[in-house]
N, CA, C and O of each residue as an XYZ file, in Angstrom:
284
protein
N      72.974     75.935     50.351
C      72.491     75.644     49.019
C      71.342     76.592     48.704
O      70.466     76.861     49.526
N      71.393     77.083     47.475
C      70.324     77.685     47.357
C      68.668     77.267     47.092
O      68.599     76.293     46.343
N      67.244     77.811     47.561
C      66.614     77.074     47.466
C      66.339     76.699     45.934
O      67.007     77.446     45.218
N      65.708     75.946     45.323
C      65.278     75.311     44.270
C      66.618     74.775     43.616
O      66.571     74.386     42.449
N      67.610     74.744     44.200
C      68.720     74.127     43.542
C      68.477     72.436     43.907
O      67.878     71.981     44.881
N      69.044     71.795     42.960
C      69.121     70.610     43.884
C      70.544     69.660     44.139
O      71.499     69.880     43.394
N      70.653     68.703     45.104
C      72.177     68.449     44.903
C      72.924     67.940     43.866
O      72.420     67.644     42.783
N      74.327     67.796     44.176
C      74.634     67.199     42.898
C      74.793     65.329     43.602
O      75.347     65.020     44.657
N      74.249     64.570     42.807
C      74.232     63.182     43.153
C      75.738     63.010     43.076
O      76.234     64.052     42.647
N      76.591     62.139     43.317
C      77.918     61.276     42.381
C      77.478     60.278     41.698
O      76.448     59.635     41.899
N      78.094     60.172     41.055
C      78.436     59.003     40.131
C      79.357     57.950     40.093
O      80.444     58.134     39.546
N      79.011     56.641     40.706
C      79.853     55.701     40.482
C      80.005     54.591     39.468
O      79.026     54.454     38.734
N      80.906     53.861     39.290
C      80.971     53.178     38.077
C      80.729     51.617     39.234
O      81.159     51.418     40.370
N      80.020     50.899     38.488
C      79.792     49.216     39.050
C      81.078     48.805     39.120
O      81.280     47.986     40.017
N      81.922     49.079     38.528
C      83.435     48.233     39.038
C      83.808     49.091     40.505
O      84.341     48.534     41.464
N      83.580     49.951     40.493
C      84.175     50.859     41.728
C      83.704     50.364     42.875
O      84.337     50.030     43.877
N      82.065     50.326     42.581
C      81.167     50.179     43.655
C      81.896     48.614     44.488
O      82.190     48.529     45.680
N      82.027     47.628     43.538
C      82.543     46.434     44.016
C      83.553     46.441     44.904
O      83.709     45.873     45.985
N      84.641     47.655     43.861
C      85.866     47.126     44.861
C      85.572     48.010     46.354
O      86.215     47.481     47.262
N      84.832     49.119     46.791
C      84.771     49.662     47.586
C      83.955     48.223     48.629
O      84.760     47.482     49.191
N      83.051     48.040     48.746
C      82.299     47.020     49.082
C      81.789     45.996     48.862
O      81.343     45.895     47.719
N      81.616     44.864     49.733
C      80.708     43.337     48.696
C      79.569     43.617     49.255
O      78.617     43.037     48.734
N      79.251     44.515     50.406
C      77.645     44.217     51.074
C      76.864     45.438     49.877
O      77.478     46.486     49.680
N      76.117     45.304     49.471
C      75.887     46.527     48.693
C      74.212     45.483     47.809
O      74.177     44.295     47.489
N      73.102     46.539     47.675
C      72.299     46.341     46.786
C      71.720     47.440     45.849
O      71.635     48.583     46.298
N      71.273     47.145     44.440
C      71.399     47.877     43.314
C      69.153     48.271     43.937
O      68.251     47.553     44.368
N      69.278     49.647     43.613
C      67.577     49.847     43.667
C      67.598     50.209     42.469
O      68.643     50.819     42.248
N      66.898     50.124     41.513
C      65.844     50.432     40.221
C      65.448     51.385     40.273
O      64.284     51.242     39.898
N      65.635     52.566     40.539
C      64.466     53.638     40.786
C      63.786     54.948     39.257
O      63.636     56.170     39.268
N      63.552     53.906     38.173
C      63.045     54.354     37.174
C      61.999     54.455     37.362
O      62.046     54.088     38.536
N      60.519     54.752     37.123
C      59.071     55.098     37.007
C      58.977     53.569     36.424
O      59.883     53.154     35.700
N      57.763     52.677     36.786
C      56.961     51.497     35.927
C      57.297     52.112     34.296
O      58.436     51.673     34.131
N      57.083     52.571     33.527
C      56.890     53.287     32.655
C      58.204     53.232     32.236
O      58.345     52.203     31.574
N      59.175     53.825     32.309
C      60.636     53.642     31.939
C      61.115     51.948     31.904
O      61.463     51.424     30.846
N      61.082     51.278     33.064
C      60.960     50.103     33.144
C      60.204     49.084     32.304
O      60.689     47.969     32.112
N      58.560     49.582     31.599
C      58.505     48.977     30.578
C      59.242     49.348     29.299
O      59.144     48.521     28.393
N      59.754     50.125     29.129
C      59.964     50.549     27.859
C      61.465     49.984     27.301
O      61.812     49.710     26.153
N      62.403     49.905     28.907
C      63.147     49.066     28.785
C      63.491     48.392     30.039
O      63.983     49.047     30.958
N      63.221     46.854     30.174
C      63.049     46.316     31.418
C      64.634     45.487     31.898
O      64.867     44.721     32.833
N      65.466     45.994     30.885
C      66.868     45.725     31.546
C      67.268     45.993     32.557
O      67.649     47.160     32.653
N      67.402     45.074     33.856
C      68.048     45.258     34.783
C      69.414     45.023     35.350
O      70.089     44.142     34.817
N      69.928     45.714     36.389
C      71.215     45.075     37.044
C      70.468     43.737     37.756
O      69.411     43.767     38.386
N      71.195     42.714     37.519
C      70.627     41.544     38.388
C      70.664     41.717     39.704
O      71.575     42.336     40.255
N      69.511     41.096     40.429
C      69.576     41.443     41.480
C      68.778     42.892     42.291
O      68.607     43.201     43.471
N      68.540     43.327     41.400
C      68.442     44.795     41.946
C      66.754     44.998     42.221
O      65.930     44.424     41.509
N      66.376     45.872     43.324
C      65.178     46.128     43.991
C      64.774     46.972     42.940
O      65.690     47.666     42.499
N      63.507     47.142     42.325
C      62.570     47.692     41.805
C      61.942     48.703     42.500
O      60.923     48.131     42.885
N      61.887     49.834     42.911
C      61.707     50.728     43.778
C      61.527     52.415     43.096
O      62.301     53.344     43.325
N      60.164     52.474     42.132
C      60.268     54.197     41.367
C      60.755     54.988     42.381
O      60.679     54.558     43.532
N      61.217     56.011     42.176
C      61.795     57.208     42.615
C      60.771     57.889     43.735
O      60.963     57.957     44.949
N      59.643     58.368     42.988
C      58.701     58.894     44.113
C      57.714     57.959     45.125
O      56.749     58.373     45.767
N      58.176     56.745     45.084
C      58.195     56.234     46.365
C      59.467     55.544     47.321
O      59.309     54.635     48.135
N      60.613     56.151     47.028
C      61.929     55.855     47.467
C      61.288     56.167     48.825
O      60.618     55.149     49.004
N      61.104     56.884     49.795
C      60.745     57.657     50.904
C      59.546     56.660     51.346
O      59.640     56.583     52.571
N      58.825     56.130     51.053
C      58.118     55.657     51.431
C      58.527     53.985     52.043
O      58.401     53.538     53.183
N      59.010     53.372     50.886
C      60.064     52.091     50.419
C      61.143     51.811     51.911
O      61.422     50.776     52.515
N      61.617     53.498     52.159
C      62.991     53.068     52.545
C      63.024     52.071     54.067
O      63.988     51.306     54.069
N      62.321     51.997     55.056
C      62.029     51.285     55.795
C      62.045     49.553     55.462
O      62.423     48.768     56.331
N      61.701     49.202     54.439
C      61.844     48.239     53.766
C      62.918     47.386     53.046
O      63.004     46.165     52.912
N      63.898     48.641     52.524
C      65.195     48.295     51.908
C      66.340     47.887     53.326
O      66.406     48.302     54.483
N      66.979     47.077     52.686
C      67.864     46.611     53.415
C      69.298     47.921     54.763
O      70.192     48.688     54.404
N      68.948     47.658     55.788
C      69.693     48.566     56.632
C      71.143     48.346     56.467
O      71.804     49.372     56.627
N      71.889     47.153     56.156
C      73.014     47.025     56.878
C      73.648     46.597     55.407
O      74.712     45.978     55.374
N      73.085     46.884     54.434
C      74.264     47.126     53.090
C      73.942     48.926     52.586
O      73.023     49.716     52.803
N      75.067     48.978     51.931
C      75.248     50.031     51.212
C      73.822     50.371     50.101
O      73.662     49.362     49.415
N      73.264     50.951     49.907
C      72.146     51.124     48.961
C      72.792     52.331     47.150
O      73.040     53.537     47.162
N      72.843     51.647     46.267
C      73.234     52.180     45.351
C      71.919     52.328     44.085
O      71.490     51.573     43.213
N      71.619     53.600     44.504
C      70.424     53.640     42.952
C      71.290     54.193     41.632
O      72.364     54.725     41.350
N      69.639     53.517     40.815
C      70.391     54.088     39.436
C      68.623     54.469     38.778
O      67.651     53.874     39.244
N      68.534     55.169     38.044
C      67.616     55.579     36.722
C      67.899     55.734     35.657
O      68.930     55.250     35.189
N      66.719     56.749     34.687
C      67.515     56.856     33.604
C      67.128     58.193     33.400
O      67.596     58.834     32.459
């Protein structure tokens, strides 16, 4: 990869995610700030901004699938 490139994420759709797995949890990883502006969530889902994903991850659950989303 070249440097300053960055990867390409995938994209899954919530119906997909289901049928692939039931162990699975949704992380939040919008900024506080995005989150106020619109505080719609997937139910269920960990609240976790982006630039502390790395910090967080010790914390998030080991033995399900981890699926983020932003905006």
């Amino acid at each position: 990869m070249a440097i300053g490139k960055k990867p390409r994420v995938p994209r899954i759709a919530l119906g997909e995610v289901r049928q692939r797995t039931k162990e699975f949890v949704f992380v939040d990883a919008r900024s506080a700030t995005a989150l106020a502006r619109n505080p719609v969530q997937v139910p269920g889902a960990i609240h976790v901004p982006m630039k502390k994903l790395k910090e967080a991850s010790k914390q998030l659950p080991r033995h399900r699938v981890l699926v983020t989303y932003c905006t």
